[in-house]
C-alpha positions as CSV (number, residue, x, y, z in Angstrom):
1,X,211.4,114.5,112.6
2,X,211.0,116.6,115.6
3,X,211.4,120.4,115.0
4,X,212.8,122.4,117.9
5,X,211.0,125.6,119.3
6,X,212.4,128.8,117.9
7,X,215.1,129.7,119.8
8,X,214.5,133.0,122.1
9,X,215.1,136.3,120.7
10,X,219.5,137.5,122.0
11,X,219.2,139.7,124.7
12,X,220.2,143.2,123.2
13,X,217.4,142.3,120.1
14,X,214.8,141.6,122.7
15,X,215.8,144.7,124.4
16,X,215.8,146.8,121.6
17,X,212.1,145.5,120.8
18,X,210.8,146.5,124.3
19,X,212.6,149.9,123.6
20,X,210.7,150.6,120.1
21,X,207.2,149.4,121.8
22,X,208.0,151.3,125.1
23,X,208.4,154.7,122.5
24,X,205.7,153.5,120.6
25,X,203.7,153.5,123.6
26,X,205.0,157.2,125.0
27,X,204.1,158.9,121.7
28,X,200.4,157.4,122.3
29,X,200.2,158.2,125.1
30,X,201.6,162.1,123.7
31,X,199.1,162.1,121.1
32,X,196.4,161.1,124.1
33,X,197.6,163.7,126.2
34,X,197.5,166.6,123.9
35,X,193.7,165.3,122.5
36,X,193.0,165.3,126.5
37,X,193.8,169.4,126.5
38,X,192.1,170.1,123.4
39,X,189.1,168.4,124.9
40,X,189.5,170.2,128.2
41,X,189.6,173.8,126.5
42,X,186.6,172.4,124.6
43,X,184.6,171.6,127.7
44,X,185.8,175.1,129.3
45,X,183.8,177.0,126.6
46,X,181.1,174.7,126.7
47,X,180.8,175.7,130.5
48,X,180.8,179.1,129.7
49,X,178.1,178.7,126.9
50,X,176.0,177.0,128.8
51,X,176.3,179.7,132.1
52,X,175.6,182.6,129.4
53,X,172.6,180.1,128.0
54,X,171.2,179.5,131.5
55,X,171.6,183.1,132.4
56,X,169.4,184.4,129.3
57,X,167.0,181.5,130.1
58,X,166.8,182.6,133.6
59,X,166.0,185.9,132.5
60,X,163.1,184.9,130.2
61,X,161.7,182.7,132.5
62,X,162.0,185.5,135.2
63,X,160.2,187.9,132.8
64,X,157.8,185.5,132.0
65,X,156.8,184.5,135.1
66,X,155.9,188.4,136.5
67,X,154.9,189.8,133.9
68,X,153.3,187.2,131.0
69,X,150.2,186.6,132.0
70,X,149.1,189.8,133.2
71,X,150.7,191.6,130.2
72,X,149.6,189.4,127.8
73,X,146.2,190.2,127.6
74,X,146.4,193.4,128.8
75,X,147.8,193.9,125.3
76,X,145.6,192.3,123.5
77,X,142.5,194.0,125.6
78,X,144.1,198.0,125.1
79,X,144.0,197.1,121.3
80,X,142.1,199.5,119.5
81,X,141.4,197.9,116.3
82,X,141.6,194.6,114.7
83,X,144.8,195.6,112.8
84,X,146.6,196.5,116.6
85,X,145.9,193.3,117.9
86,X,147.2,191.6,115.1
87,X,149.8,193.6,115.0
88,X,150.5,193.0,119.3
89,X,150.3,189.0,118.7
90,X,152.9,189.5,116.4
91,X,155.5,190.5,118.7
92,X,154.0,188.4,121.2
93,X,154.6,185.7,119.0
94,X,158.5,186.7,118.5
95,X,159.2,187.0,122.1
96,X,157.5,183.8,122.4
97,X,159.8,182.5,119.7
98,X,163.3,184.3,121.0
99,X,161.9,182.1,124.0
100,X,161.7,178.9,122.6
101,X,164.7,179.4,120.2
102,X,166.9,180.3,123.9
103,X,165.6,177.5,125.4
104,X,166.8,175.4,122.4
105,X,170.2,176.5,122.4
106,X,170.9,175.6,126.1
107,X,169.2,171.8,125.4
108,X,171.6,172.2,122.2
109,X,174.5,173.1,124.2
110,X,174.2,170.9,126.9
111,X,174.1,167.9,124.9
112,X,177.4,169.2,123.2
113,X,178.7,169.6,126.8
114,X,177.6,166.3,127.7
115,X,179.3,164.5,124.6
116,X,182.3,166.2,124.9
117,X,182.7,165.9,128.7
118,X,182.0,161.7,127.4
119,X,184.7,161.9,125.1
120,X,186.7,163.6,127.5
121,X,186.3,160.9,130.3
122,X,187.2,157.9,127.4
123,X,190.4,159.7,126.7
124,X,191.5,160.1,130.7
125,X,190.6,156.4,130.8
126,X,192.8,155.8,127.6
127,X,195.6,157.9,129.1
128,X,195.4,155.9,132.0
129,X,196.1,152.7,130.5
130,X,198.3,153.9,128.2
131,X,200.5,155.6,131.6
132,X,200.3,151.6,132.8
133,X,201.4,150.0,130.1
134,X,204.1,152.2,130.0
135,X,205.4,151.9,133.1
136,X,204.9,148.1,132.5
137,X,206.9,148.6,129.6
138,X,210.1,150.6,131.2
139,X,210.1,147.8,133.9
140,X,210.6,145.2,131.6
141,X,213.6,147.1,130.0
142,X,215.1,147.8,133.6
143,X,214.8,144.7,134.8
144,X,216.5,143.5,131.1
145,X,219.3,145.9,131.6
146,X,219.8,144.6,134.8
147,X,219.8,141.5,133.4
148,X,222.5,142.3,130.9
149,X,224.8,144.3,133.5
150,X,224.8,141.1,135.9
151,X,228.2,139.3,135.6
152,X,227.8,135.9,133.7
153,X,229.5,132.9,135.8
């Protein structure tokens, strides 16, 4: 017994297939599009963070540089008692913290900046395929309706 291959889809049911997976396809590629734009504001105030955490850092460093050193232990040295220069290393020690703690946040920020700007080149690749495929897609179904319009002999 010899079974036959399945015999192809009728025209207008094969059509309407590539319709539903060419609409399929253009609300993926929506949904892409609008996680594309939430990424993009995303990595807009992630710019912005990291110019405001560069800025601050710049500023430290700046300070630091003219004026650490010298003022450091001239603090300590104008100390009158024991209890002063405690109380001098102290703050030195919070400015030396707010330091490290600004210093921090940009490292922390960047690598948010970084992830985000990797998520947001996967979904521009993803957009992209999905923007071939469905131009791959809506060629098939014009070149079916022109298929279907041609006059049968």
């Amino acid at each position: 017994m010899v079974i036959a291959p399945p015999a192809p889809p009728a025209p207008d049911v094969e059509l309407r297939q590539n319709i539903a997976h060419y609409q399929a396809l253009a609300e993926d590629l929506a949904v892409t599009i609008a996680q594309t734009e939430v990424m993009q504001r995303q990595i807009d105030t992630l710019k912005k963070k990291m110019k405001e955490r560069r800025v601050a850092v710049g500023r430290l460093a700046s300070a630091s540089y003219r004026t650490y050193r010298a003022d450091s232990l001239n603090v300590l040295l104008d100390a009158g008692s024991a209890g002063e220069v405690r109380d001098r290393l102290l703050v030195l020690n919070v400015f030396a913290q707010h330091r490290q703690l600004e210093i921090k946040e940009l490292a922390v920020t960047a690598e948010r900046y970084a992830a985000t700007q990797r998520t947001l080149d996967s979904l521009v690749a993803q957009q992209r395929t999905q923007q071939r495929e469905l131009t791959a897609q809506r060629l098939k179904i014009e070149a079916k309706l022109a298929e279907l319009r041609r006059p049968k002999p």
